[in-house]
C-alpha angles and dihedrals in degrees: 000000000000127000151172105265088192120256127285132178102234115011113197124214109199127039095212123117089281093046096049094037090058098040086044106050092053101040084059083056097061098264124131112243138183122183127194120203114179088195119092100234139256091053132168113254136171126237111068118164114083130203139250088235091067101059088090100052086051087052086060096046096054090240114101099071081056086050091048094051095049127069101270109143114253106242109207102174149325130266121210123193100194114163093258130133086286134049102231139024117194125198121191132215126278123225125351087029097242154038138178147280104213143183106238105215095060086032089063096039093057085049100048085034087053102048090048083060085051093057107266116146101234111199094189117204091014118133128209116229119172136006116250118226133202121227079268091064086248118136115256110172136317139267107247135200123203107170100316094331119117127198145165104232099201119207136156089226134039120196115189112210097160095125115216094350079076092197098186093033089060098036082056102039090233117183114244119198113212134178090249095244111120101209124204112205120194122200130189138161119237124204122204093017119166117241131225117260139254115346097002098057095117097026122126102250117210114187127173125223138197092284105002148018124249125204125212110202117180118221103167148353079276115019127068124173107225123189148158130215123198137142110296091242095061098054130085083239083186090067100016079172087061089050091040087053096049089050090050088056093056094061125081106204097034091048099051086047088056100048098108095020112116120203108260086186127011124241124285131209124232125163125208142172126205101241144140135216101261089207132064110305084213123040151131101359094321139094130194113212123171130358091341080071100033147358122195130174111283095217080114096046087241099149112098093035092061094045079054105035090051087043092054096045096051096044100054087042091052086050089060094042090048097053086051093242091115119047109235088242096051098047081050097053089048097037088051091051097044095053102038079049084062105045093045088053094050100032085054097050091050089054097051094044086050085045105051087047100116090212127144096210128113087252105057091029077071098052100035116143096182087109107039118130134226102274095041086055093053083050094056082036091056090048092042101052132200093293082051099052099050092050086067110038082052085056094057096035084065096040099239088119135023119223127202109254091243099054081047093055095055097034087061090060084061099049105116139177108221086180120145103262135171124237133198115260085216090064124104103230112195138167103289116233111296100009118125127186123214154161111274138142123269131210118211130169097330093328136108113196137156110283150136136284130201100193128161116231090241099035097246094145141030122297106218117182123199121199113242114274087017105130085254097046087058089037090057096050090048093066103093093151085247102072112081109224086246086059090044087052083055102056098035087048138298093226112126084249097055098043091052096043088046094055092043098047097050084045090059096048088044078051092043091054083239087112139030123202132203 
């Protein structure tokens, strides 16, 4: 039986992070919203240690006061055992100085749950089957099953957040691009685990082994989530718990954790490529978030951030889109750029981080960077960017990694200060070598507006963005390599304020690279 399920703006597929945070975000805007989830909820799910960077994206969605009142663990950095000069490198937390261990499957129901309160339409245990086209070949909802009952759900919009099921992706026949490498994760759940000391006690812990890396995430006083990941030809795919168990035996920390622990359930098997769709990400009525757009290696717990940072930025550009203040076009240009901008960061910095490991075993022999040459280095360089870049120079300045000479000799060209500095008012700024300034959007707390970038042309410095009539927008045009800083002060405003803000400011770009004075 088929029937009319009524008509939405956006209607969402998936009621994962990336699912809620998108349907929430723009049924907070005003928009009408349905979501469909064929999973009964709550549901286990891997992939539990969340990032500094998404706090944020929680805050917008009116759920991280709720996630710092329960019992989530506080997460305050990351430990690495890597096989450098030294045994461990610790990373804190950025601002805000935190995040959360959290158990997926209540994770996931606050979000869905949230988003519901919000005014999503939430069809529970719904599965979508089949994308619905106009008589122009655009998407313009989905065929829907609840039980045996079949409906067309309508919407102008369809976002697919059905992770790695990639449910648009597949209906289209979209190409995906992957690294070739096809990866085996196992997962399990410890009782009665140790815990690090000091410091570190509620830290991810990620550990390599002879021929994978395993992560030890703590959920609880008494939970931890433990797993492994390694290339899906060197693991006894029949008992993954057996292969779980003999990497476990190769660490040293996360061995010693584990020696009274007992498995409070037994190691599951997920495979996984990196990839990314090789097509728009939005087009024709349609937008890819979260895994269903792209999937890369969770050795930097980036997953949910990048279900929630491609969420937020879709919805806030589909708000825009919708009120008729940003063409479609232009929000899927820009959409496109933003998230491929990500996964080749992040893809990039796992790869170097797999490539400067000094182990023997099949699975870093594969990945091994020892030999790579100069203009393969300004490649990774150009992905890495000059955040990147630093993250690792400061590793091997501290011994904790060891660079090929070649990758440590580019990094260091992208080494920048972004440090608040003053500058002369009688100085010339102009545009440095191989900076352009253009028109772009700008996302900004939830918004996507018109706005400027200041971006190199190989990405060897920071690539701020300013929304148009913001002070630095302004700041930024005024800079013709003519006007002295003390001229642009003049005609952005002669207040103390702006005069200070405006020197600063050009001395932080001139810091940046972004400028050069004379």
């Amino acid at each position: 039986m088929t029937d009319s399920g009524g008509s939405v703006d956006v209607l969402v597929v998936g009621g994962g992070p990336a699912g809620s945070c998108a349907a929430g975000l723009l049924a907070r805007s005003g928009i009408s919203v349905a979501l469909v989830e064929g999973k009964k909820f709550p549901r286990e799910h891997i992939g539990e240690s969340l990032l500094a960077m998404s706090m944020p994206y929680l805050r917008d969605l009116g759920v991280a006061d709720i996630i710092e009142e329960d019992d989530f663990v506080r997460k305050p950095g990351a430990v690495f055992r890597w096989g450098g000069r030294k045994e461990e490198m610790r990373l804190g937390m950025p601002r805000p100085g935190y995040a959360f261990q959290v158990s997926r499957d209540k994770f996931d129901d606050l979000l869905l749950n949230q988003a519901e309160k919000a005014g999503v339409r939430v069809l529970r245990e719904t599965w979508a089957k089949r994308l619905h086209f106009d008589a122009d070949g655009r998407v313009d909802g989905v065929v829907v099953q609840e039980g045996k009952s079949v409906r067309h759900l309508a919407a102008r919009y369809v976002i697919d957040a059905s992770g790695l099921f990639q449910f648009v992706p597949k209906a289209l026949g979209l190409p995906v691009a992957d690294d070739g490498h096809t990866r085996a994760a196992v997962g399990a759940y410890f009782s009665g685990a140790d815990r690090a000391a000091g410091p570190s006690r509620d830290d991810i812990i990620t550990e390599a082994a002879e021929n994978s890396w395993l992560w030890f995430i703590p959920l609880s006083d008494d939970l931890t989530s433990v797993g492994m990941v390694t290339d899906a030809d060197l693991i006894e795919h029949r008992n993954p718990q057996a292969s779980l168990d003999g990497a476990i035996g190769e660490t040293e920390l996360v061995r010693r954790l584990l020696s009274d622990a007992a498995v409070a359930r037994r190691g599951r098997l997920l495979r996984y490529t990196n990839h990314v769709v090789d097509a728009p990400l939005w087009d024709r009525g349609y937008v890819l978030v979260g895994d269903s757009a792209m999937f890369v290696d969770p050795l930097f717990s980036t997953g949910v951030h990048g279900a929630l940072m491609s969420a937020s930025h879709a919805a806030g550009a589909l708000v825009a889109v919708l009120a008729g203040e940003i063409a479609d076009d232009v929000a899927a240009r820009w959409y496109d750029d933003e998230m491929r901008r990500h996964y080749h960061r992040v893809d990039e910095t796992v790869q170097v981080l797999y490539g400067v490991h000094p182990g023997r075993g099949e699975f870093w022999q594969r990945r091994d960077l020892s030999g790579v040459d100069r203009d393969e280095a300004a490649a990774i360089c150009r992905h890495l960017g000059a955040v990147g870049a630093k993250f690792f120079l400061n590793a091997q300045e501290n011994e904790e990694l060891w660079l090929p000479q070649a990758l440590a000799d580019q990094m260091t060209d992208f080494r920048v200060d972004i440090s608040v500095a003053q500058t002369p008012e009688s100085a010339v700024p102009r545009l440095a070598d191989e900076v352009t300034r253009r028109d772009s959007l700008v996302f900004r707390k939830g918004l996507v507006s018109p706005g400027l970038v200041l971006e190199h042309q190989r990405n060897r410095t920071v690539r701020p963005a300013y929304e148009h009539g913001s002070f630095m927008a302004d700041l930024v045009r005024a800079v013709d390599g003519r006007a002295t800083v003390g001229e642009i002060v003049e005609k952005l405003g002669s207040g103390s304020s702006e005069r200070a803000l405006c020197v600063s400011a050009i001395g932080t770009l001139h810091n940046a690279g972004l400028l050069t004075v004379a």
